[in-house]
LUMDRENKOL-140660 format. One line per field, with one value per atom (N, C-alpha, C): chain; x, y, z; residue in one letter; residue number from 0; atom name. Coordinates in steps of 0.05 Angstrom, whole numbers. Layout:
<atoms>
ch [A	...]
c1 [X	...]
c2 [Y	...]
c3 [Z	...]
aa [A	...]
i [NUM	...]
at [CA	...]
</atoms>
This chain:
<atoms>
ch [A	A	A	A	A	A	A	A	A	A	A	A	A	A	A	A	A	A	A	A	A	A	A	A	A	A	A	A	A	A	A	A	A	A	A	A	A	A	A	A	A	A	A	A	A	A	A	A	A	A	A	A	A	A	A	A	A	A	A	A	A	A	A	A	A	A	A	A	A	A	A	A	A	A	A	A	A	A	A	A	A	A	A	A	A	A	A	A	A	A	A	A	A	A	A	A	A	A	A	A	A	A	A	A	A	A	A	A	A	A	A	A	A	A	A	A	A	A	A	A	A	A	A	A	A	A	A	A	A	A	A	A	A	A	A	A	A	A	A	A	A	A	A	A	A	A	A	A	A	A	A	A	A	A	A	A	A	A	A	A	A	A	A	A	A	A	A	A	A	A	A	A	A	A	A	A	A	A	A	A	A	A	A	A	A	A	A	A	A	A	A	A	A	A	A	A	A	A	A	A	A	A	A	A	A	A	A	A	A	A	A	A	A	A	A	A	A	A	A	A	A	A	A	A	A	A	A	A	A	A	A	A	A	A	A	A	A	A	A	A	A	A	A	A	A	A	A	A	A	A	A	A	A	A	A	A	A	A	A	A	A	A	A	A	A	A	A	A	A	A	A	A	A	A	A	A	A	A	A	A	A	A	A	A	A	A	A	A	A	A	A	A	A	A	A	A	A	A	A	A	A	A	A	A	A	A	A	A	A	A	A	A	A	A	A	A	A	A	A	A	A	A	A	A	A	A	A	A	A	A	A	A	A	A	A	A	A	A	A	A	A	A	A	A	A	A	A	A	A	A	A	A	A	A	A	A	A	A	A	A	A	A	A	A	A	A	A	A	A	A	A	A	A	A	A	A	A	A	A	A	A	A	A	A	A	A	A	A	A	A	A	A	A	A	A	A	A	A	A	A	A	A	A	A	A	A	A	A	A	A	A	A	A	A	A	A	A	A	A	A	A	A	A	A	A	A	A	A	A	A	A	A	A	A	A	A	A	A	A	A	A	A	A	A	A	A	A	A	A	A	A	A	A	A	A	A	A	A	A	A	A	A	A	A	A	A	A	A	A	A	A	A	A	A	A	A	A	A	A	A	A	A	A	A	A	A	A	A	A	A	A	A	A	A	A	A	A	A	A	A	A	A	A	A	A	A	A	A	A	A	A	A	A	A	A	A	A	A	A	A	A	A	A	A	A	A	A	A	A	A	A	A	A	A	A	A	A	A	A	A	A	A	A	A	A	A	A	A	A	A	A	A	A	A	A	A	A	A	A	A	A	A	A	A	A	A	A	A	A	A	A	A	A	A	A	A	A	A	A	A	A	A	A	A	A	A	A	A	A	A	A	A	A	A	A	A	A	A	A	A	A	A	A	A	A	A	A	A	A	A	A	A	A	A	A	A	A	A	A	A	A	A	A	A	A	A	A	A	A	A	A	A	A	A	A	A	A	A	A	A	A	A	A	A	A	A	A	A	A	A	A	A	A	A	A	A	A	A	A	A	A	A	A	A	A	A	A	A	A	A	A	A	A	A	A	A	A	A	A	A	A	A	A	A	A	A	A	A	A	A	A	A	A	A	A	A	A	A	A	A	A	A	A	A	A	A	A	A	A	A	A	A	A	A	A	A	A	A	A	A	A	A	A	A	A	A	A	A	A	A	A	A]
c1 [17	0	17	41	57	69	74	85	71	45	23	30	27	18	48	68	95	88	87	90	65	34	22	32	50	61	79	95	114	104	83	76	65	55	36	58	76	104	109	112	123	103	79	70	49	31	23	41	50	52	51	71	57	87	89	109	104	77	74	74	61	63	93	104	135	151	149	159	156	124	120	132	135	151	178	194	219	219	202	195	206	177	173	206	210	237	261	260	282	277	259	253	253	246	259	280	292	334	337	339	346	340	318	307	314	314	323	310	283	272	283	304	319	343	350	377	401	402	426	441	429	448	456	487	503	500	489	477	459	441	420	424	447	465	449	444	451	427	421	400	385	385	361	363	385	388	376	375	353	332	329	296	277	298	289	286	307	304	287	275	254	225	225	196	192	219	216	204	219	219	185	171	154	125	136	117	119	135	150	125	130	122	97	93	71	42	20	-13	-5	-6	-17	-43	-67	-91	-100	-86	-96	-84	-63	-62	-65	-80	-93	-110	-133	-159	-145	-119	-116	-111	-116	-112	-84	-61	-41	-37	-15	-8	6	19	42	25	7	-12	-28	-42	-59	-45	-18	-6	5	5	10	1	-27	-31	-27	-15	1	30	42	73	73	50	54	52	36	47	68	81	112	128	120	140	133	147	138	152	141	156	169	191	204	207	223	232	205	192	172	150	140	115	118	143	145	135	167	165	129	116	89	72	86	61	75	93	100	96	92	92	63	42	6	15	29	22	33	55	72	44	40	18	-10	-11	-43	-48	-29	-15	-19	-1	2	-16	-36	-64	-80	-86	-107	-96	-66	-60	-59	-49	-59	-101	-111	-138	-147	-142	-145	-125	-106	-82	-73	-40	-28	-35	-47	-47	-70	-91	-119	-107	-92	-75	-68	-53	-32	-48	-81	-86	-105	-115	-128	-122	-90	-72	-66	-68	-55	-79	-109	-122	-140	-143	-155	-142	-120	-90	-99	-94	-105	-125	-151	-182	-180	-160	-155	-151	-130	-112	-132	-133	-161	-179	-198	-221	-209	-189	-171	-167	-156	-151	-173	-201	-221	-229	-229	-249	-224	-199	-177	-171	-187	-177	-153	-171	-156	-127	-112	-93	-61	-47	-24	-4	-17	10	11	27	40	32	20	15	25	39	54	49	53	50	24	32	15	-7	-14	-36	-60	-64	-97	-101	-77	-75	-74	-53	-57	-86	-98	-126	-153	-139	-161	-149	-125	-119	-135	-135	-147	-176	-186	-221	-226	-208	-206	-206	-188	-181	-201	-214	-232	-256	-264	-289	-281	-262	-247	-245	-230	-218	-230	-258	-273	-263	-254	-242	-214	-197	-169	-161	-151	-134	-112	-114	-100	-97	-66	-48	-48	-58	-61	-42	-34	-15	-33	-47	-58	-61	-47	-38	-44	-67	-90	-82	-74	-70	-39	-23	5	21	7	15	26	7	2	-13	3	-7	-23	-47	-79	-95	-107	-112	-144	-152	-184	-179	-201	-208	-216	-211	-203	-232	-256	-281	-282	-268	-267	-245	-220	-196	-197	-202	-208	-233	-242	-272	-265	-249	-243	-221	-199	-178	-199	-215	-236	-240	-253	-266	-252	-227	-211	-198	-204	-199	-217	-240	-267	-270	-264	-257	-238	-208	-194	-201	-206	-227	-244	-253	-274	-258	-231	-216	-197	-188	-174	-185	-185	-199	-181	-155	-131	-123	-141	-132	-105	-97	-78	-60	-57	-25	-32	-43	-49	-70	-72	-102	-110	-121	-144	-167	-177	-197	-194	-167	-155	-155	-147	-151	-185	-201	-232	-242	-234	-231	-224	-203	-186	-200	-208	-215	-236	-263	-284	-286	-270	-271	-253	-239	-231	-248	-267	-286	-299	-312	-335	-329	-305	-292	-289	-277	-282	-313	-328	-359	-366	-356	-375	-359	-332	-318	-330	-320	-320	-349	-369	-389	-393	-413	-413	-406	-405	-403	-370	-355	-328	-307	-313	-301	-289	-266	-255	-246	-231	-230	-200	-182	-154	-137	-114	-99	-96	-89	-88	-67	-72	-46	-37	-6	1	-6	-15	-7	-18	-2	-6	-42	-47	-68	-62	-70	-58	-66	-53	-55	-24	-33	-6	-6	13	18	20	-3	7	37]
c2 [-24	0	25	16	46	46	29	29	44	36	44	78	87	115	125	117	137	130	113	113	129	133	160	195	183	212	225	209	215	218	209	211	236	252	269	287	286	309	313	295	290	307	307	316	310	313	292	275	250	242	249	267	277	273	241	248	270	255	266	299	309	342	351	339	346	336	322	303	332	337	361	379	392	418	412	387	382	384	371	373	404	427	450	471	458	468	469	445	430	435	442	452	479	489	518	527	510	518	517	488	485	498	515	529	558	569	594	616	609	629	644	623	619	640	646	654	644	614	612	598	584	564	588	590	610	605	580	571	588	599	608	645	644	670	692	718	737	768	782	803	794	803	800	769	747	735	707	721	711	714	735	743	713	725	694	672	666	637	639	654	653	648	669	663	639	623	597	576	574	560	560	582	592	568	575	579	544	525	500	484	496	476	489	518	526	522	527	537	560	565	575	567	585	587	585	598	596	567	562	530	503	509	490	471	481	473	466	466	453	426	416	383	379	394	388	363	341	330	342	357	373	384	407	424	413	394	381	379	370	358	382	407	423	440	435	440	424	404	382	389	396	399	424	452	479	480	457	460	453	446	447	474	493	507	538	548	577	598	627	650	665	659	676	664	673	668	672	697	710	689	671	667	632	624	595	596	617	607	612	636	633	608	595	580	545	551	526	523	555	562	551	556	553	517	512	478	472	474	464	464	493	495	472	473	466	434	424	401	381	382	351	350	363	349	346	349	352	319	317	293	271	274	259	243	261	262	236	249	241	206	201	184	194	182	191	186	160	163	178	179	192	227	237	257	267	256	255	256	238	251	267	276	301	329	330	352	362	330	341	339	321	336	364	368	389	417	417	430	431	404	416	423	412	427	458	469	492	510	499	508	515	489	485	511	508	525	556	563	582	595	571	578	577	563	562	594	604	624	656	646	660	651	643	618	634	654	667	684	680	686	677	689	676	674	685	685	674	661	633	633	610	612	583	591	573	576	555	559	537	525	510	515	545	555	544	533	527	500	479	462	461	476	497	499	513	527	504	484	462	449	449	440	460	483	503	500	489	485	464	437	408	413	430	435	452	465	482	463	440	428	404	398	376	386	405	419	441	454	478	495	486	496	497	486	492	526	525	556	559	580	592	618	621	638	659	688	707	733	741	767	789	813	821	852	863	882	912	913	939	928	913	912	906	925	926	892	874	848	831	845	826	799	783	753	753	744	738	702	697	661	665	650	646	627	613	592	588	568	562	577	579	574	610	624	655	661	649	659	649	626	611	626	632	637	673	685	715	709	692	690	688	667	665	693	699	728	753	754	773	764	735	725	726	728	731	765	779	816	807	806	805	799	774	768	791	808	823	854	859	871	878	843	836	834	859	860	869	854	853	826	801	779	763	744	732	743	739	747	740	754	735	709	691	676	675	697	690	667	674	655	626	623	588	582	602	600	596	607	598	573	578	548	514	527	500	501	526	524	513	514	506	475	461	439	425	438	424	418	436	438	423	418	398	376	364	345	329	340	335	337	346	347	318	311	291	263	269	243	235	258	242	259	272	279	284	296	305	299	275	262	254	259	256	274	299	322	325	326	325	352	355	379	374	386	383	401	386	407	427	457	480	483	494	486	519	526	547	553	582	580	618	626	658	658	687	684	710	702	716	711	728	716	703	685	673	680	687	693	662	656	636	627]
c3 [0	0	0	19	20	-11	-26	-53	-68	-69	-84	-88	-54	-47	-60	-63	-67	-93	-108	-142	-149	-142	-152	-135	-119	-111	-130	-142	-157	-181	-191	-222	-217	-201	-192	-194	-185	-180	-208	-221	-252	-271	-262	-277	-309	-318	-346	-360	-369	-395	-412	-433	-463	-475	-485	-508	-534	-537	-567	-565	-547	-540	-548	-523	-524	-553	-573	-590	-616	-615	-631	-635	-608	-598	-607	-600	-618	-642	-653	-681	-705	-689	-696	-693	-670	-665	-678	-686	-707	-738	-743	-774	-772	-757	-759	-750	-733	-732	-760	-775	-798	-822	-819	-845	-842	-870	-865	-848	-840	-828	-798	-786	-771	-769	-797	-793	-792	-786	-759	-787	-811	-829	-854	-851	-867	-893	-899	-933	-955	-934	-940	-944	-937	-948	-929	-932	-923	-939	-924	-939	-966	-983	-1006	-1007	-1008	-1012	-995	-972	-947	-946	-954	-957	-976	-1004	-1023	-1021	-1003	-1001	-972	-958	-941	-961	-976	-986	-1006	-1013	-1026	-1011	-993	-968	-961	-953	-949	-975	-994	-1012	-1018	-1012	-1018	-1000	-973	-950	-933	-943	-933	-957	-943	-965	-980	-1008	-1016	-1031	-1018	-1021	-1054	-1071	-1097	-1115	-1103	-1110	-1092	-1074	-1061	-1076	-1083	-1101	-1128	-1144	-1164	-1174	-1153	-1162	-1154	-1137	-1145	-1125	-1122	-1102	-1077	-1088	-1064	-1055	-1068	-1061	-1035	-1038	-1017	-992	-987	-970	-959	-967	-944	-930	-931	-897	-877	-877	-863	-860	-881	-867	-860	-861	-858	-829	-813	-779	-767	-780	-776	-781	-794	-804	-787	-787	-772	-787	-787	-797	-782	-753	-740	-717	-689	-677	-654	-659	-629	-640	-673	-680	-671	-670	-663	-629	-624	-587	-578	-592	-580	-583	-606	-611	-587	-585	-571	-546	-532	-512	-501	-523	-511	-520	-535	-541	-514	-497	-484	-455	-449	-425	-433	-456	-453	-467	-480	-491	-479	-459	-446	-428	-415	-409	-414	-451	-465	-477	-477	-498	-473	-449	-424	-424	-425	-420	-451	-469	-506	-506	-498	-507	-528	-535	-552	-570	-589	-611	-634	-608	-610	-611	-596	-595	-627	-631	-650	-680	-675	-701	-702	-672	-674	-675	-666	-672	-709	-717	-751	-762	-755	-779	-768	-740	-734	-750	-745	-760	-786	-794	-828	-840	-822	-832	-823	-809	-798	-818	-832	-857	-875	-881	-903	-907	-881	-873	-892	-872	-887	-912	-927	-951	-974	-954	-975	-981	-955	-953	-973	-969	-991	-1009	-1026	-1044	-1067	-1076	-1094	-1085	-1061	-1046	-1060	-1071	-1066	-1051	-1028	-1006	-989	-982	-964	-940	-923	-895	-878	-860	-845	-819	-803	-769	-755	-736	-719	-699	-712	-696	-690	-724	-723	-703	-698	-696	-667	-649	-631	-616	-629	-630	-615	-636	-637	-602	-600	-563	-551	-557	-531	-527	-547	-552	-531	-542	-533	-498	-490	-468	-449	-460	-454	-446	-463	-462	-426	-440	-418	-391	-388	-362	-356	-364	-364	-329	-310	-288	-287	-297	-291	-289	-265	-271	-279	-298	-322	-312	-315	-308	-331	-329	-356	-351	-375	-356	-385	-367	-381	-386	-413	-412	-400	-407	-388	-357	-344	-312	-311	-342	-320	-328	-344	-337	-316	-297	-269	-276	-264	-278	-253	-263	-250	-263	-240	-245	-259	-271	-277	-275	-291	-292	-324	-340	-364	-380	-368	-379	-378	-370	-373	-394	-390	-412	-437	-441	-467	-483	-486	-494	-497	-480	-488	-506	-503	-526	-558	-555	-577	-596	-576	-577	-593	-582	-594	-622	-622	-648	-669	-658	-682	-687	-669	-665	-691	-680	-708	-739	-735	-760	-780	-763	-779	-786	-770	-777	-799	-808	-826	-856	-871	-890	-915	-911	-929	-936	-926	-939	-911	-925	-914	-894	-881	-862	-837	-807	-788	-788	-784	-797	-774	-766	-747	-747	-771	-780	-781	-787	-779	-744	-722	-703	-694	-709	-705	-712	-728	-746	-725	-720	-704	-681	-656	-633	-636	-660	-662	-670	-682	-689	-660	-642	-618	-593	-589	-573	-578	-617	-615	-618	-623	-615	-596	-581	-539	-537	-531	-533	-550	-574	-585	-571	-568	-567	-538	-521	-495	-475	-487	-477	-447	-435	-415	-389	-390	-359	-347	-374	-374	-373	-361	-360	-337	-326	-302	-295	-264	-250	-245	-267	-261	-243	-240	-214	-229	-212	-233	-258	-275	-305	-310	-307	-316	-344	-355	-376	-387	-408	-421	-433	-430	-443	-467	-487	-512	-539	-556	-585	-602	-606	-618	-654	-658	-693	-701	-726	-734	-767]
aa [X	X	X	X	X	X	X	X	X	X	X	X	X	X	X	X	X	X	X	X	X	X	X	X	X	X	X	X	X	X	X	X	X	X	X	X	X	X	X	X	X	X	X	X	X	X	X	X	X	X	X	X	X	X	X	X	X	X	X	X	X	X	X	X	X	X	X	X	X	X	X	X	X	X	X	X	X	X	X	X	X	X	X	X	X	X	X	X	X	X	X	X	X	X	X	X	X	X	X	X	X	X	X	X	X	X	X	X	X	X	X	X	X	X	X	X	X	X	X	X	X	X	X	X	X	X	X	X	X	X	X	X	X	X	X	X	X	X	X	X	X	X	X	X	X	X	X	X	X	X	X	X	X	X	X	X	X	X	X	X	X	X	X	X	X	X	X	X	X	X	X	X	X	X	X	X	X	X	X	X	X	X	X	X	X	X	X	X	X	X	X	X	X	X	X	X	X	X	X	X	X	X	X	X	X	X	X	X	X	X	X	X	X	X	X	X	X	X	X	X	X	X	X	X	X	X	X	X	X	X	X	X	X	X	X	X	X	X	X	X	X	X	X	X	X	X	X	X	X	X	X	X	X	X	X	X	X	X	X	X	X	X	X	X	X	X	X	X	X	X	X	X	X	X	X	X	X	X	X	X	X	X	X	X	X	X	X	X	X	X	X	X	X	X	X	X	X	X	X	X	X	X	X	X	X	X	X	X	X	X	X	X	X	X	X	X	X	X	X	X	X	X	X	X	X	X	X	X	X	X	X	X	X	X	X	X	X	X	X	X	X	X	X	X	X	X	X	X	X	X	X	X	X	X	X	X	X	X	X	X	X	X	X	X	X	X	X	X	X	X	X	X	X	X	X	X	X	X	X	X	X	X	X	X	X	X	X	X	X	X	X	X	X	X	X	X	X	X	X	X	X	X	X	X	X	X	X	X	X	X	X	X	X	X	X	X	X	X	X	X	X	X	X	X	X	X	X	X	X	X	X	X	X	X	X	X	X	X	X	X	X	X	X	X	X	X	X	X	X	X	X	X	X	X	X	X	X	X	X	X	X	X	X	X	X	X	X	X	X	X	X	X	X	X	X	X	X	X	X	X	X	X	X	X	X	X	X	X	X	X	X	X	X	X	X	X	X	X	X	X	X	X	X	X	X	X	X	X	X	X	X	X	X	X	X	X	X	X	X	X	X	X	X	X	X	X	X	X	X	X	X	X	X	X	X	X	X	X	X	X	X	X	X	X	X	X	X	X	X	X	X	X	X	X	X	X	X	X	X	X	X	X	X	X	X	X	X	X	X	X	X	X	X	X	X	X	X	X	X	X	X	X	X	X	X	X	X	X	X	X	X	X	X	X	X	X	X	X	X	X	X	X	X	X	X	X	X	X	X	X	X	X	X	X	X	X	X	X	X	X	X	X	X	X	X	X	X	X	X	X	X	X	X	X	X	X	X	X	X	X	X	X	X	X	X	X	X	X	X	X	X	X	X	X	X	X	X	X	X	X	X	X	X	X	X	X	X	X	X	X	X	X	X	X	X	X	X	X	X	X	X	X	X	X	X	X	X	X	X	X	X	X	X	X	X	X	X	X	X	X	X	X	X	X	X	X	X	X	X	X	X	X	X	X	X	X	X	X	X	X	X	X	X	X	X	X	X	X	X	X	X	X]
i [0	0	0	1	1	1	2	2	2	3	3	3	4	4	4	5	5	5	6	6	6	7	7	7	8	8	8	9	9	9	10	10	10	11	11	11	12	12	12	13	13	13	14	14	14	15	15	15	16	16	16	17	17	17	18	18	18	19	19	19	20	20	20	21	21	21	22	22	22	23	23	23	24	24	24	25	25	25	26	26	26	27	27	27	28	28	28	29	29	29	30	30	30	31	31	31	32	32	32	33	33	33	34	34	34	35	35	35	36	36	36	37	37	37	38	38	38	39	39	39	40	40	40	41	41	41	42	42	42	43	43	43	44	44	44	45	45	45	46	46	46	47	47	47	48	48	48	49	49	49	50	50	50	51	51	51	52	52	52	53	53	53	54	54	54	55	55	55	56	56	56	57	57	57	58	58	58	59	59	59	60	60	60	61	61	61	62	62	62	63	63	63	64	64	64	65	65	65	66	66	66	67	67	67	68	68	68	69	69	69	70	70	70	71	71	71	72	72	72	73	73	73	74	74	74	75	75	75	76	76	76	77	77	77	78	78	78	79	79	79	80	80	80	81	81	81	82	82	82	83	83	83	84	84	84	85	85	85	86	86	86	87	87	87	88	88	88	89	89	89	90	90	90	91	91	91	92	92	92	93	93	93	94	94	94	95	95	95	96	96	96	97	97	97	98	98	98	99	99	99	100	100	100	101	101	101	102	102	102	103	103	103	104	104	104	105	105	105	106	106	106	107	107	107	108	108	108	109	109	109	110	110	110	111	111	111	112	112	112	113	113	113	114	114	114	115	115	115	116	116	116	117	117	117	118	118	118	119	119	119	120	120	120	121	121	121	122	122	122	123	123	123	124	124	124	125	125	125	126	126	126	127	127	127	128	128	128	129	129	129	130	130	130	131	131	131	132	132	132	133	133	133	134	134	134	135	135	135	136	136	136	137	137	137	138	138	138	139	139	139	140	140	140	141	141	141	142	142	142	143	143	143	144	144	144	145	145	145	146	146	146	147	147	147	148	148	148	149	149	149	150	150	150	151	151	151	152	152	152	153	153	153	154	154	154	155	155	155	156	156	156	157	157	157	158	158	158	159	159	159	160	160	160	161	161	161	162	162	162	163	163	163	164	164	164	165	165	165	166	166	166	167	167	167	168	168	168	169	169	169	170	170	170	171	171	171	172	172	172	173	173	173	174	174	174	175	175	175	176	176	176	177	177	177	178	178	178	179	179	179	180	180	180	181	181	181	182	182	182	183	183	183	184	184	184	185	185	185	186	186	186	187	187	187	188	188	188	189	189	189	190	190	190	191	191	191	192	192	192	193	193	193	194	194	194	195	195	195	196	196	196	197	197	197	198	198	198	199	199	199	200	200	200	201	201	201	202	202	202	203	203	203	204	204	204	205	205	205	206	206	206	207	207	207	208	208	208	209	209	209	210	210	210	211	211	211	212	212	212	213	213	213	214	214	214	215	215	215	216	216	216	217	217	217	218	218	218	219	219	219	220	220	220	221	221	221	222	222	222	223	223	223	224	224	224	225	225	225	226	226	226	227	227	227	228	228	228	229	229	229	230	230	230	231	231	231	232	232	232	233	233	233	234	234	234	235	235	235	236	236	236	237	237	237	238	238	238	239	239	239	240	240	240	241	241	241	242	242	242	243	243	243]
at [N	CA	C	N	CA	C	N	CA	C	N	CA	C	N	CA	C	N	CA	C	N	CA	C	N	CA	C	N	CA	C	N	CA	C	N	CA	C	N	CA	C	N	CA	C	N	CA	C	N	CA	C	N	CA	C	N	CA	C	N	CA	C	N	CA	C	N	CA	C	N	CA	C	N	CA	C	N	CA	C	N	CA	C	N	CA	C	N	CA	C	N	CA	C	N	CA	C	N	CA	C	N	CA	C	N	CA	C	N	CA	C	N	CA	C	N	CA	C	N	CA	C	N	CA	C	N	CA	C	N	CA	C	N	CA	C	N	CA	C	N	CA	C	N	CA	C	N	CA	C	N	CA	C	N	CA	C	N	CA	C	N	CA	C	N	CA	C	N	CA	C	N	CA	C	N	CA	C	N	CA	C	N	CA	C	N	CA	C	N	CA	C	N	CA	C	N	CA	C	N	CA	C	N	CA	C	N	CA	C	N	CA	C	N	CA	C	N	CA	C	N	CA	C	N	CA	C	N	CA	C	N	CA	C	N	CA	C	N	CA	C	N	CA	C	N	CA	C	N	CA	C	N	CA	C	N	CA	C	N	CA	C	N	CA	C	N	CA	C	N	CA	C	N	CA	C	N	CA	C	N	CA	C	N	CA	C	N	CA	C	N	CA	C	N	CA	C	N	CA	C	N	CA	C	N	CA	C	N	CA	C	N	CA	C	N	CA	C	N	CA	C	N	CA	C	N	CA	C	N	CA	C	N	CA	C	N	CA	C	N	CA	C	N	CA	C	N	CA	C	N	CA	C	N	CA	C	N	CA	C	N	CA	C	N	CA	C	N	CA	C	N	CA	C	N	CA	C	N	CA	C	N	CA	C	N	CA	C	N	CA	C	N	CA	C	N	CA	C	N	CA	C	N	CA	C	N	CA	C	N	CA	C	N	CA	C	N	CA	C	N	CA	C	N	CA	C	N	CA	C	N	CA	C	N	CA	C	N	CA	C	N	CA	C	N	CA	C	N	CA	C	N	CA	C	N	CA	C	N	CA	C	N	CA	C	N	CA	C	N	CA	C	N	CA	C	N	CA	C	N	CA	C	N	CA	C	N	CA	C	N	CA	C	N	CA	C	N	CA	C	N	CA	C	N	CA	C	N	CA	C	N	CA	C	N	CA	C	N	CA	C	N	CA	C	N	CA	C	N	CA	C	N	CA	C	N	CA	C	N	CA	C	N	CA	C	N	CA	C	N	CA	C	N	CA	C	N	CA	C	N	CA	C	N	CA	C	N	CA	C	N	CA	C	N	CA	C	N	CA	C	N	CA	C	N	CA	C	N	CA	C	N	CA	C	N	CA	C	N	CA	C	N	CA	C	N	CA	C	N	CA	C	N	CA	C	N	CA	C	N	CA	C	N	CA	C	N	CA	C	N	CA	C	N	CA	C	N	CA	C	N	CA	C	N	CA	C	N	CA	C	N	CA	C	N	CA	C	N	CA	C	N	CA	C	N	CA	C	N	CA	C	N	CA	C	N	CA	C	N	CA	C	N	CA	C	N	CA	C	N	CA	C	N	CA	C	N	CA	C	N	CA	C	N	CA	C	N	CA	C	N	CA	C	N	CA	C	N	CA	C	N	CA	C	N	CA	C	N	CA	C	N	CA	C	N	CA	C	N	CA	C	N	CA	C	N	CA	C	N	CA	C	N	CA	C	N	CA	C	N	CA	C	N	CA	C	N	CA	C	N	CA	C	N	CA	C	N	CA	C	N	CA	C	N	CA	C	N	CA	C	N	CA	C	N	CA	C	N	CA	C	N	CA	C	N	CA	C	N	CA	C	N	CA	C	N	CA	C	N	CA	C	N	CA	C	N	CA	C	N	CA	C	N	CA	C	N	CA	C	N	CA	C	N	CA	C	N	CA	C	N	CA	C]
</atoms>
């Protein structure tokens, strides 16, 4: 019995299970050391020359919207590899930052492999959604937001009490606790605000963040329905908008 009580003490210290959370975050990490968006590989040369081979890069492995819908093969397949890829150093760390807080108890709660493919196709109907509604767009969209998005929904339905740690700019960014079912749902919010703001087309996709948070919510809701919603210990985490 005393065995029992120290081995859930210690898993408890340890914290969720989330390879696949953590595995991602390596993932995203590692394709953008290696790509030019990075900076860091001297291959990829230097001013104009960086620039270029950014927007190749870009245009290779990210959506663009106007050749999505052409039948192509590559075309299809990347809103799948475009959550891997990020445009900068502040647009990755944010987005790893909400995967890392809100991740491994959403992929704890789900299992990994149930995890794993609700992250990439939530992610890519994200994209999708996206590029339908820009179809005629040619400019490139990259980043794991939508995919992102779809955890904060998931997480929202699941853990509707966890407190969430927000630092919030009008109070000074004094970090203040709610509870998931107040911060989630205003993050929403300012995302659907944005939305109706953005009346230049492509560049933040808010609308993929609606997209994803809405298909994560009703997801958790259909999979594991009402009686299966638990009251987790409290979970750090920013309340914000992430660039996708």
């Amino acid at each position: 019995m005393i065995g029992n009580w120290s081995g859930t003490v210690r898993k408890a210290l340890r914290g969720p299970s989330a390879p696949v959370t953590y595995g991602l975050i390596a993932v995203c990490c590692l394709v953008f050391v290696i790509g030019p968006a990075s900076g860091l590989d001297p291959a990829y040369g230097t001013g104009d020359g960086l620039m270029a081979a950014q927007r190749a890069y870009f245009r290779r492995w990210g959506v663009v919207p106007v050749e999505l819908f052409t039948g192509s093969a590559r075309a299809v397949l990347t809103p799948a590899t475009a959550l891997f890829v990020h445009g900068s150093w502040v647009h990755l760390l944010g987005n790893m930052l909400f995967l890392y807080v809100f991740g491994a108890m959403t992929e704890e709660r789900m299992g990994r492999v149930e995890f794993t493919f609700f992250y990439v196709c939530c992610g890519y109907l994200a994209l999708l959604g996206y590029a339908a509604a820009h179809s005629g767009s040619p400019q490139s969209l990259v980043g794991a937001s939508g995919a992102i998005s779809a955890v904060l929904g998931a997480f929202l339905y699941l853990f509707p009490r966890a407190r969430v740690t927000s630092l919030l700019p009008f109070l000074f960014f004094l970090p203040l606790r709610f509870p998931a079912w107040v911060v989630l749902p205003f993050w929403a919010a300012l995302q659907w605000i944005a939305v109706g703001r953005a009346a230049q087309g492509p560049g933040v996709a808010y609308l993929a963040h609606l997209v994803g948070f809405g298909l994560g919510f009703g997801y958790a809701w259909a999979r594991f329905g009402r009686t299966t919603r638990v009251r987790p210990a409290p979970a750090p985490a920013p309340e914000g908008e992430n660039q996708p």
